[in-house]
C-alpha positions in Angstrom: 176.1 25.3 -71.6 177.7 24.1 -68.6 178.0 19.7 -68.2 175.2 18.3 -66.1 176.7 15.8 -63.9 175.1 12.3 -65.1 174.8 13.2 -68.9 176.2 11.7 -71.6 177.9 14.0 -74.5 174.9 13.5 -76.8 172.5 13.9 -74.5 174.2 17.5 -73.5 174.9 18.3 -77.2 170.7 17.5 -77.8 169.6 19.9 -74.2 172.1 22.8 -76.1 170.6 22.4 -79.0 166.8 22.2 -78.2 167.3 25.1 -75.7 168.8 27.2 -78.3 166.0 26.3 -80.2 163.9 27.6 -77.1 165.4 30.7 -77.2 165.6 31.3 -80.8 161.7 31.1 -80.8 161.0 33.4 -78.0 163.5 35.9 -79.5 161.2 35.2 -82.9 158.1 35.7 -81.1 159.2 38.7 -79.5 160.5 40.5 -82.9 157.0 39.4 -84.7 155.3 41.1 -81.5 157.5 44.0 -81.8 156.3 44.4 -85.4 152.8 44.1 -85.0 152.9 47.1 -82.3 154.8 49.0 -85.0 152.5 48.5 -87.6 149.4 49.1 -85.6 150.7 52.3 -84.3 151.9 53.1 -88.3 148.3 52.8 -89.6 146.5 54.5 -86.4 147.3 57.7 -88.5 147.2 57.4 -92.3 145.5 59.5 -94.3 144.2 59.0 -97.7 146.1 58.8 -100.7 143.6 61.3 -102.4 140.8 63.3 -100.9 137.8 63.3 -102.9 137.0 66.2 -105.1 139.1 68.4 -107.5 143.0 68.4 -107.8 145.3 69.8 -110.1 148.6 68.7 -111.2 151.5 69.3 -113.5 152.3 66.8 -116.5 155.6 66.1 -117.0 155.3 69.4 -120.3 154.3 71.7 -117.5 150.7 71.7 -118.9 147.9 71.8 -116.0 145.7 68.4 -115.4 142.4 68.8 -113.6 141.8 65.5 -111.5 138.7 64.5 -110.3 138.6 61.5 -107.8 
């Protein structure tokens, strides 16, 4: 950050910091926004983990396994 004419060191080294700080949050807020869309979007089109009804599977012997949910 460039020197402000009247300022102290400290004073400069505490305007750096809090407006890195500043930025730091907007760049958080922005990522967590970013997110949310994504997530949103994700769940607009799950489908269920099982359909109700009948299903048959394998075992791990290759032996059939009627399921019914």
């Amino acid at each position: 950050m460039p020197s402000i004419n009247g300022m102290s060191s400290p004073a400069m080294d505490y305007a750096s910091e809090a407006y890195s700080a500043s930025l730091a949050k907007v760049a958080q807020q922005q990522k967590a926004e970013q997110d949310l869309a994504l997530i949103e979007e994700a769940t607009k089109s799950v489908t269920p983990a099982a359909s109700s009804g009948s299903h048959t599977t394998t075992d791990n012997l290759g032996q059939n396994i009627n399921i019914n949910v």
